[in-house]
DRENDO-1510 file (C-alpha; in Angstrom, 1 decimal, always signed):
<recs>
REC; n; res; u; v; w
REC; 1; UNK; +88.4; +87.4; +110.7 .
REC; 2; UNK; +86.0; +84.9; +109.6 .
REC; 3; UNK; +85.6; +82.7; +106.7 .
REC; 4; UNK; +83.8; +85.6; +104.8 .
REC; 5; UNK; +86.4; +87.6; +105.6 .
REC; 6; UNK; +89.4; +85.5; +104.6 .
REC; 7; UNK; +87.8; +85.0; +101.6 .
REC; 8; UNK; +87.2; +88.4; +100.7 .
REC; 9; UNK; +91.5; +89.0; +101.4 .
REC; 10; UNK; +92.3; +86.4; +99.0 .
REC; 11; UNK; +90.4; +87.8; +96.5 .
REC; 12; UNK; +91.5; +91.6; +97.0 .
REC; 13; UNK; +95.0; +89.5; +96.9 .
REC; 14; UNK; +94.4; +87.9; +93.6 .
REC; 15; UNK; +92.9; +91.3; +92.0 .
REC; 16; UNK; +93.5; +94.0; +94.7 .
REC; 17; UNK; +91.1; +96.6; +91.9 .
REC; 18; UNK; +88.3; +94.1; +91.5 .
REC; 19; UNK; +85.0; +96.1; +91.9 .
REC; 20; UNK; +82.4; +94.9; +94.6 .
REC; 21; UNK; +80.0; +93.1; +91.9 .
REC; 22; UNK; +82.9; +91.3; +90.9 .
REC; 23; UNK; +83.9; +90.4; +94.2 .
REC; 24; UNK; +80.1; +89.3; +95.2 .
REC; 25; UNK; +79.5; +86.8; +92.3 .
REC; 26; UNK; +82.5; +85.5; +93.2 .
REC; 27; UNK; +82.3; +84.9; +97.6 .
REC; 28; UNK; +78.6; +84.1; +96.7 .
REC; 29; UNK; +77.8; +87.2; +98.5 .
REC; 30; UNK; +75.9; +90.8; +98.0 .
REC; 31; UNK; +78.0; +93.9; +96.5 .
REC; 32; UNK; +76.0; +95.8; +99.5 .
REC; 33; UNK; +77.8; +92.9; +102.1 .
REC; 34; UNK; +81.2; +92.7; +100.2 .
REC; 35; UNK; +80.9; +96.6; +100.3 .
REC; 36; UNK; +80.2; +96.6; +104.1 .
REC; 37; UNK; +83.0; +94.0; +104.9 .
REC; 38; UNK; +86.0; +95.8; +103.5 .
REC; 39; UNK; +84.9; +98.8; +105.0 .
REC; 40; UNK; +84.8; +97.3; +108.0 .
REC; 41; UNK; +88.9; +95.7; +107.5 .
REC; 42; UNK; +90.1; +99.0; +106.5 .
REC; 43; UNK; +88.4; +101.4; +109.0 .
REC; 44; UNK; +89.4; +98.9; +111.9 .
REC; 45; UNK; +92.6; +99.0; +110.1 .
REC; 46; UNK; +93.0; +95.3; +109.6 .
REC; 47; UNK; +94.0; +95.9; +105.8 .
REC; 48; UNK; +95.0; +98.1; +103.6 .
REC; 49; UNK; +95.6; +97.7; +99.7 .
REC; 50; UNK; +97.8; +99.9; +98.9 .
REC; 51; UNK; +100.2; +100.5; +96.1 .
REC; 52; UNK; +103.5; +98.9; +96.0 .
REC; 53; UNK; +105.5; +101.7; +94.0 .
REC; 54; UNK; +108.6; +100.5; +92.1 .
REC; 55; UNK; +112.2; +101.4; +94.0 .
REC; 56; UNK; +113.8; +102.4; +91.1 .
REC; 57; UNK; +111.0; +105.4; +91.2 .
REC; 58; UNK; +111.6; +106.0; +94.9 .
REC; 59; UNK; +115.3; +105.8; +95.0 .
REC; 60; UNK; +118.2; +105.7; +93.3 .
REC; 61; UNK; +119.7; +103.3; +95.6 .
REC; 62; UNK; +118.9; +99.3; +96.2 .
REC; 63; UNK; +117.2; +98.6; +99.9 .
REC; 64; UNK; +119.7; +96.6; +102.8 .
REC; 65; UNK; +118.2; +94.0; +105.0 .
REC; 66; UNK; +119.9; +95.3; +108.2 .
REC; 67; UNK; +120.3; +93.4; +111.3 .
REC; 68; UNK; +121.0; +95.1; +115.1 .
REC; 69; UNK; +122.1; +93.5; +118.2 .
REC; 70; UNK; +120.6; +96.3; +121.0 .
REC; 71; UNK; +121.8; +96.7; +124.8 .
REC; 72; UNK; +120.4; +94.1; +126.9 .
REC; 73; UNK; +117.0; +95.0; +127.8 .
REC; 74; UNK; +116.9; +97.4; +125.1 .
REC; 75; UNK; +115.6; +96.1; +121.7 .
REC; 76; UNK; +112.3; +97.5; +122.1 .
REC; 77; UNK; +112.9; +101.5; +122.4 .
REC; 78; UNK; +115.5; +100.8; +119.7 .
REC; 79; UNK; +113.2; +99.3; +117.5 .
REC; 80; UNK; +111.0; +102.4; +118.9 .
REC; 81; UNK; +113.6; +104.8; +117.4 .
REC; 82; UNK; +114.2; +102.9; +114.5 .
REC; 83; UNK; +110.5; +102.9; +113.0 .
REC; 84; UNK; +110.5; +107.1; +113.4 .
REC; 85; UNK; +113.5; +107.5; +110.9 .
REC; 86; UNK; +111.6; +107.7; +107.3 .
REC; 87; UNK; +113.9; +105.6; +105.7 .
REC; 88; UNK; +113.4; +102.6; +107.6 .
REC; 89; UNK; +110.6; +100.8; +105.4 .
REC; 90; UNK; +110.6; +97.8; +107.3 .
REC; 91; UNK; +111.6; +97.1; +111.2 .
REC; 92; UNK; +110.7; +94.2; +113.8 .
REC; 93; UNK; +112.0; +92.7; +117.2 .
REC; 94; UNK; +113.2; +89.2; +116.1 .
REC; 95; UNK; +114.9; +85.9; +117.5 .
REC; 96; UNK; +117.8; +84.1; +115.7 .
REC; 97; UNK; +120.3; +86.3; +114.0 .
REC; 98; UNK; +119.9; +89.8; +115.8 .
REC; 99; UNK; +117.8; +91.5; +118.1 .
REC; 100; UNK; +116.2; +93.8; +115.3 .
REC; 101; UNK; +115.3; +93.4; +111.9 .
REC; 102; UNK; +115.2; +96.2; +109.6 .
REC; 103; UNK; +114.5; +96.8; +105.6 .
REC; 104; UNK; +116.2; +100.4; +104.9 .
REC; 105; UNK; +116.0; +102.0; +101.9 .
REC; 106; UNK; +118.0; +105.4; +101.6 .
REC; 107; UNK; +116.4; +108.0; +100.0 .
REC; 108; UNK; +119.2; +107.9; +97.3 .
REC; 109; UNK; +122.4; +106.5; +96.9 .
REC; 110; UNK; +124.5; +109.1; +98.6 .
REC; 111; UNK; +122.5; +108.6; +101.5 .
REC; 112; UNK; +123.8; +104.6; +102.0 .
REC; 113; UNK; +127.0; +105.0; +103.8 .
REC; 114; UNK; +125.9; +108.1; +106.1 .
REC; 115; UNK; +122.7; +106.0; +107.2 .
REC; 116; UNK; +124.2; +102.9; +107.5 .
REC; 117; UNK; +127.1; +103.7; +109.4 .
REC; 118; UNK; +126.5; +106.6; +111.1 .
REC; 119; UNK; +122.8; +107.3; +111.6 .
REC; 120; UNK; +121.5; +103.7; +112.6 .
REC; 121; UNK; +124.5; +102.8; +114.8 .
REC; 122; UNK; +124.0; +106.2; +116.8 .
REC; 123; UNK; +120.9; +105.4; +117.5 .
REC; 124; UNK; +120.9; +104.6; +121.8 .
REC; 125; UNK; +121.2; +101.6; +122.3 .
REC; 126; UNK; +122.4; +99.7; +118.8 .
REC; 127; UNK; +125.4; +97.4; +120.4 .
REC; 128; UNK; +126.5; +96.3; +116.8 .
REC; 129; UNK; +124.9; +95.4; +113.4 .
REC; 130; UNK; +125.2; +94.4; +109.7 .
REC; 131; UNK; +123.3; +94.7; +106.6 .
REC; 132; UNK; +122.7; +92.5; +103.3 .
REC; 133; UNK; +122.5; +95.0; +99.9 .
REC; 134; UNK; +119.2; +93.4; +98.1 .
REC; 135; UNK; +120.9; +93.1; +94.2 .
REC; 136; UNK; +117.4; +92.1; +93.0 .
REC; 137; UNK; +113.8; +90.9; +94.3 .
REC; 138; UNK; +113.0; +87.8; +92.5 .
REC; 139; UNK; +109.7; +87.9; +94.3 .
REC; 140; UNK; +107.4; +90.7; +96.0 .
REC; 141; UNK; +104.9; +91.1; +99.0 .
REC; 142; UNK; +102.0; +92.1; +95.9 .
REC; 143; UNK; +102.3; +88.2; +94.8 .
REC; 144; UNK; +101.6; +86.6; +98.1 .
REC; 145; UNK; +98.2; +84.8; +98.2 .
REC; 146; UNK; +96.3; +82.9; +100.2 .
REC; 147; UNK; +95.3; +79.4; +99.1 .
REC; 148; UNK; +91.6; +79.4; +99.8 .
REC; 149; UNK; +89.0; +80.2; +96.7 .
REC; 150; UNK; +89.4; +77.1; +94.0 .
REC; 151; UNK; +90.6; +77.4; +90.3 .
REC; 152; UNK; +87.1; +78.4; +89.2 .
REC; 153; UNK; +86.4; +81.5; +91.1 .
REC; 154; UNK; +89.9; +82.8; +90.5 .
REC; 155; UNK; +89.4; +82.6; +86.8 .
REC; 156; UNK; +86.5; +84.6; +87.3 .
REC; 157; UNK; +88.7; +87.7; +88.8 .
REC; 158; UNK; +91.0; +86.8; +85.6 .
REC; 159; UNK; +89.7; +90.3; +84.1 .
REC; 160; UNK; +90.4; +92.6; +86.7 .
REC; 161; UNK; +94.2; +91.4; +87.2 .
REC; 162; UNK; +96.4; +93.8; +85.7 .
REC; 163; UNK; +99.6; +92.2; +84.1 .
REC; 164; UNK; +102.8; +94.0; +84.0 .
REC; 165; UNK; +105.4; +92.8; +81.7 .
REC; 166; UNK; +108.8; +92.6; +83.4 .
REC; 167; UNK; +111.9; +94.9; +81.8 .
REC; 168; UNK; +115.4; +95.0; +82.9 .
REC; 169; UNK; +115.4; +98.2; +85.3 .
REC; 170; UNK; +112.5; +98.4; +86.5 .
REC; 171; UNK; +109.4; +100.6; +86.0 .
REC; 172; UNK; +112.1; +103.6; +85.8 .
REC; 173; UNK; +113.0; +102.0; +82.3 .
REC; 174; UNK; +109.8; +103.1; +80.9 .
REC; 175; UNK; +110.8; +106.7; +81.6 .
REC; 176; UNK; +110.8; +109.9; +84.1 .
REC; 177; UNK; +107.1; +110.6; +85.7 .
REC; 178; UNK; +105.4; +113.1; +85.1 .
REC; 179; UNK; +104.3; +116.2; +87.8 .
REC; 180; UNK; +100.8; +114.5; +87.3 .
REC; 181; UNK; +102.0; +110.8; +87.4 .
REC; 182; UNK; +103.6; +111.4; +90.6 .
REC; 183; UNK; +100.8; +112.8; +92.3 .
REC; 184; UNK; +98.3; +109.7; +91.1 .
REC; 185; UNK; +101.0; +107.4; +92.6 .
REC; 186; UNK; +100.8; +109.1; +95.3 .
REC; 187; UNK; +97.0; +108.5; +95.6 .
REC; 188; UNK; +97.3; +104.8; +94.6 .
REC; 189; UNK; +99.9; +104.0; +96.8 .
REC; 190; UNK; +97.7; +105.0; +99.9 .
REC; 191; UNK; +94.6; +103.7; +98.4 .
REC; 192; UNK; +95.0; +101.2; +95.2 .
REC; 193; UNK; +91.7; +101.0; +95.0 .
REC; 194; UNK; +91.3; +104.6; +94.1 .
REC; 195; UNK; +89.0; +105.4; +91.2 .
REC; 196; UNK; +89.6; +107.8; +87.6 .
REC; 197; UNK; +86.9; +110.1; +89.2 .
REC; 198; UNK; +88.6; +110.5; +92.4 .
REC; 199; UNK; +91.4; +111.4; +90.8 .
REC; 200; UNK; +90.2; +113.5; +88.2 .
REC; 201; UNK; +88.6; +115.5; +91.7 .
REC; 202; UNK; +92.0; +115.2; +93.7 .
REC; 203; UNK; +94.0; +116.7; +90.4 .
REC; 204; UNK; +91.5; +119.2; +88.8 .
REC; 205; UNK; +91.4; +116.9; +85.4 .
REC; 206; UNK; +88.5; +115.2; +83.8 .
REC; 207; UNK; +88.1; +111.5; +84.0 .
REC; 208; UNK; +88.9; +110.2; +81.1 .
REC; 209; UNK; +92.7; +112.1; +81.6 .
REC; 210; UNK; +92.4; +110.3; +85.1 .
REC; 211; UNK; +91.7; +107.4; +83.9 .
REC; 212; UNK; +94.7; +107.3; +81.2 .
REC; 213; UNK; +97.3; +108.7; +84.4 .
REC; 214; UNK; +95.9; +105.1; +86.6 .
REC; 215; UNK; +95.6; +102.7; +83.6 .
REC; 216; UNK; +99.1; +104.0; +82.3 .
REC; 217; UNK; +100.8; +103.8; +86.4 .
REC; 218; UNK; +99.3; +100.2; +86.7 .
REC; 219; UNK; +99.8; +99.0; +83.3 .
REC; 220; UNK; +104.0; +99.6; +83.6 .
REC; 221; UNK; +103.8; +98.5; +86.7 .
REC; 222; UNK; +105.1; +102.0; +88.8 .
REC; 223; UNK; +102.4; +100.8; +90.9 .
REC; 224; UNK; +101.6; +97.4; +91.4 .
REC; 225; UNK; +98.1; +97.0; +93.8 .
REC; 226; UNK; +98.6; +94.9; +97.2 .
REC; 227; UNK; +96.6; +93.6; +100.1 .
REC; 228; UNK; +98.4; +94.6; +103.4 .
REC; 229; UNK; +97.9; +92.8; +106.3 .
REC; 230; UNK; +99.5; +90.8; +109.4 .
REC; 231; UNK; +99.8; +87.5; +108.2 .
REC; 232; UNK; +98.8; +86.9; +112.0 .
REC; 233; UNK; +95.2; +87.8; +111.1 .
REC; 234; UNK; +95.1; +84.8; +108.3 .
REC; 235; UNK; +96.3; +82.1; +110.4 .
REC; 236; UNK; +100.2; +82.6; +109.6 .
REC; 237; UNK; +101.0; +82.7; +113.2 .
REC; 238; UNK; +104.7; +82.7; +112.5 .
REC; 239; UNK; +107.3; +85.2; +110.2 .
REC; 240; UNK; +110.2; +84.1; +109.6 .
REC; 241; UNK; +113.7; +85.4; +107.7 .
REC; 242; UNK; +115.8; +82.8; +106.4 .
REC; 243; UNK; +119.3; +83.6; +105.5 .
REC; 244; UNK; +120.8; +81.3; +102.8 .
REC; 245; UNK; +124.1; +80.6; +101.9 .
REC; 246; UNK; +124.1; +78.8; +98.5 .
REC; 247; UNK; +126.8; +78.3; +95.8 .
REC; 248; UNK; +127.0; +80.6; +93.0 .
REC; 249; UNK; +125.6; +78.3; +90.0 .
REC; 250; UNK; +122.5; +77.3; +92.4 .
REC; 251; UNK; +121.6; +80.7; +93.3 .
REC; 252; UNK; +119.3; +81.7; +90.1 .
REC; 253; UNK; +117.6; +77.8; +90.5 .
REC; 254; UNK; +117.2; +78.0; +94.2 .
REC; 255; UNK; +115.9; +81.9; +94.1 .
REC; 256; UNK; +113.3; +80.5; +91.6 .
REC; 257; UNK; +112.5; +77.5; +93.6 .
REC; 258; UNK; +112.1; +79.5; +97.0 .
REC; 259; UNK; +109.8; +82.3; +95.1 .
REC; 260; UNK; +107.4; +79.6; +93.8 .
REC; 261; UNK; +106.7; +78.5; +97.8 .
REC; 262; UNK; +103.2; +78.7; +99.3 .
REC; 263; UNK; +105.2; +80.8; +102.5 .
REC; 264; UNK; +107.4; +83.1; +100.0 .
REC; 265; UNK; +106.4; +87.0; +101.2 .
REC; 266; UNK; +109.7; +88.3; +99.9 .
REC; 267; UNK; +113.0; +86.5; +98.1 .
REC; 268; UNK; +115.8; +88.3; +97.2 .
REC; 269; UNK; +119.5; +87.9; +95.5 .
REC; 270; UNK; +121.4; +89.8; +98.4 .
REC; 271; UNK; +125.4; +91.1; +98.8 .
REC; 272; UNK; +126.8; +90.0; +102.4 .
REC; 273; UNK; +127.1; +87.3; +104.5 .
REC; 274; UNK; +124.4; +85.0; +102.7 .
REC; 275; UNK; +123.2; +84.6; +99.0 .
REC; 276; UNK; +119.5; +84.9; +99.5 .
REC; 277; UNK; +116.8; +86.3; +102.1 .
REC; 278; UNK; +113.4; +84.2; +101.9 .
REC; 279; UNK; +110.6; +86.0; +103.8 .
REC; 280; UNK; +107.9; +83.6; +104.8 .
REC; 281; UNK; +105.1; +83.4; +106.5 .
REC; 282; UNK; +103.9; +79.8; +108.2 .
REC; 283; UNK; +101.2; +78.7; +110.0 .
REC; 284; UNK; +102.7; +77.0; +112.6 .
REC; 285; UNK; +106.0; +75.0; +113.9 .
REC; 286; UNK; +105.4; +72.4; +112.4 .
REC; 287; UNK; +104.6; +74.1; +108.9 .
REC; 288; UNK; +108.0; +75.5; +109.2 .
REC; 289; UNK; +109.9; +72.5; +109.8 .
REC; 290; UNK; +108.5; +70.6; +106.8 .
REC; 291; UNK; +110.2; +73.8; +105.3 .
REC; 292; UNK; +113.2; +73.6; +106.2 .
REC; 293; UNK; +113.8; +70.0; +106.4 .
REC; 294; UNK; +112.1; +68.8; +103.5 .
REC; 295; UNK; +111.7; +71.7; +101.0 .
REC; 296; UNK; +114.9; +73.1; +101.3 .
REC; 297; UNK; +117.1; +70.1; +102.1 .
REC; 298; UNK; +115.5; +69.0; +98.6 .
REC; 299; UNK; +117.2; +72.0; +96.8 .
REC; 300; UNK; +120.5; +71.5; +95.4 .
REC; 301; UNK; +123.5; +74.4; +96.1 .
REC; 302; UNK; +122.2; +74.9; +99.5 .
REC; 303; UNK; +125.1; +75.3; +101.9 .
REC; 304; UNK; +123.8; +76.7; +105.2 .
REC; 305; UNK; +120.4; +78.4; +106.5 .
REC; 306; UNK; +120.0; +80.9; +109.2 .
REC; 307; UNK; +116.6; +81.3; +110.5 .
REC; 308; UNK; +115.3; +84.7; +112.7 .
REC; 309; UNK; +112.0; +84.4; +113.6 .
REC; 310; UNK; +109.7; +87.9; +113.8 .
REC; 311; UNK; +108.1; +88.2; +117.1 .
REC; 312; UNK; +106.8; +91.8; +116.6 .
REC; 313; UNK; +106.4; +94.0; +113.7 .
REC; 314; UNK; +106.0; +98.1; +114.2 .
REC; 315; UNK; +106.1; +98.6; +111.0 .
REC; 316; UNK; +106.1; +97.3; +107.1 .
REC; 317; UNK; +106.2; +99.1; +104.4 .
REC; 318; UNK; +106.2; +102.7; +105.6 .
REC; 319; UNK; +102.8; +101.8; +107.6 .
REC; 320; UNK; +102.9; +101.7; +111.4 .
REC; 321; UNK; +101.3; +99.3; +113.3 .
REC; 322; UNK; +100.4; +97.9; +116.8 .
REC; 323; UNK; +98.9; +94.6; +117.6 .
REC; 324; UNK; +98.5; +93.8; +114.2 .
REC; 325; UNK; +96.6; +96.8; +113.3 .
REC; 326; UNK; +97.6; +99.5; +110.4 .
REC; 327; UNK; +98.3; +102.9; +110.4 .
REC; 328; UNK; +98.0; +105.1; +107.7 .
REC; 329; UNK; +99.8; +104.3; +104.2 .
REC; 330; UNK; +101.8; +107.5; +103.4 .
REC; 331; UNK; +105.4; +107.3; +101.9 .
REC; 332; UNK; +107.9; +109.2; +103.2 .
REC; 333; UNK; +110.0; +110.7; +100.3 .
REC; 334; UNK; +109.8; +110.3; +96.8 .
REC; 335; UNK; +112.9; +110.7; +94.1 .
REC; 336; UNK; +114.1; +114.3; +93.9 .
REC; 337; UNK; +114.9; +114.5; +90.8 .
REC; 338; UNK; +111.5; +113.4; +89.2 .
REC; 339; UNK; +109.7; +116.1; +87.2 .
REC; 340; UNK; +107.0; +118.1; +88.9 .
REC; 341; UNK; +109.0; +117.9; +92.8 .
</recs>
């Protein structure tokens, strides 16, 4: 990616339903080039902006950061095996504190102790593994920028964020979905940038009732827009999952802390062996040892810190990839008991 480029992520980041005129005045380019550009990133499948749906709407049960040691010499046809099972949103060959790292989320919560330890450990070739139960995200891949366009040109996307306001349970607190609903998440969560009259075309309604089912989705944050792409492509030539052990009254301070970091791709309060997962992405070595030594030896409560660096990732959030390029963005199950299934 060039500078152009680069730019053109951080804004989608920023406000992932901008329109191209929007995006133009802001890059200082041409709707026509802006246009040409992200067709470009998504057809080469460089990005994606998809939809982040809320879990609470997927599943009735809370995702596990699992980690597998494999058979020697076997990590990668595990991993292999690993990214074909539908519940397996995230997985990745990794250094440090297994062989394999995985986000699972069961389909619901009877699912959890079947997959978990019965399903994944049968795979061939799993020697042994454990898993951390996420008890709540403090921060989300959707809020993970780049720092590259200045104060100015970011206040110009201002109108075309959308803001959610945050309630206890999630997006599911706001209600069942509709038959409708479901299907426009659906289409936002493989394209967020989908428009009313799309859907209005897709669903056999007219456009203003589309434009009510996307404005309604976005606005109680069901669906919350995101730019996907390897973090290898901007520069951030290094992923890394750091495992924190920190004393119970630090955990809300340090969570908070850790969230607010330039690196911060994912944070969550997790069940297990640690307190906290912090998901980062660095730019190099060095970037990461500033990091550890400096940003989080300055946080109080921290006890101990376990680091597992990503060397390959075959897939992120339901959406293959290979060599840093996506696959299509098509979830694999959706709540049974939601209206309209």
């Amino acid at each position: 990616m060039d500078g152009l480029d680069l730019d053109l992520v951080a804004a989608l980041q920023y406000a992932p339903r901008a329109p191209s005129s929007a995006l133009a005045e802001v890059l200082d380019s041409s709707p026509s080039t802006v246009g040409r550009r992200l067709q470009r990133l998504q057809t080469s499948g460089q990005l994606r902006v998809v939809g982040q749906l809320d879990w609470s709407l997927v599943s009735d049960a809370h995702p596990r950061h699992v980690w597998l040691h494999a058979e020697s010499g076997r990590a990668v046809e595990v991993a292999r095996r690993l990214a074909r099972m539908p519940e397996v949103q995230l997985v990745a060959l990794s250094s440090g504190r297994a062989d394999i790292y995985c986000v699972v989320h069961p389909s619901e919560r009877a699912r959890s102790t079947e997959l978990l330890m019965t399903e994944i450990p049968s795979v061939e070739g799993v020697r042994a593994g454990q898993s951390d139960l996420v008890l709540r995200p403090v921060t989300r891949a959707d809020a993970w920028t780049l720092d590259r366009l200045p104060p100015e040109r970011l206040e110009a996307l201002r109108p075309y964020r959308i803001h959610v306001p945050e309630q206890d349970g999630g997006a599911a607190a706001s209600g069942p979905l509709t038959g409708d609903e479901i299907e426009v998440s659906g289409l936002l969560h493989a394209d967020a940038r989908t428009g009313s009259g799309d859907v209005a075309r897709e669903l056999g309604v007219s456009q203003s009732t589309a434009y009510r089912l996307v404005q309604s989705l976005l606005e109680r944050g069901v669906v919350r827009p995101r730019v996907e792409v390897e973090p290898e492509l901007l520069g951030m030539h290094l992923e890394v999952i750091l495992s924190l052990t920190v004393r119970p009254g630090s955990i809300a301070h340090v969570a908070e802390k850790l969230a607010a970091h330039p690196s911060a791709r994912y944070v969550s309060v997790v069940a297990g062996e640690v307190s906290l997962i912090h998901h980062g992405a660095f730019r190099d070595e060095r970037e990461l040892g500033r990091f550890i030594t400096e940003d989080l030896a300055a946080l109080p409560g921290v006890a101990d810190v376990r680091s597992s660096v990503l060397l390959e990732v075959m897939r992120r959030y339901w959406i293959d990839r290979a060599d840093g390029l996506l696959g299509e963005a098509r979830l694999p199950f959706t709540r049974k008991d939601r209206p309209g299934r």
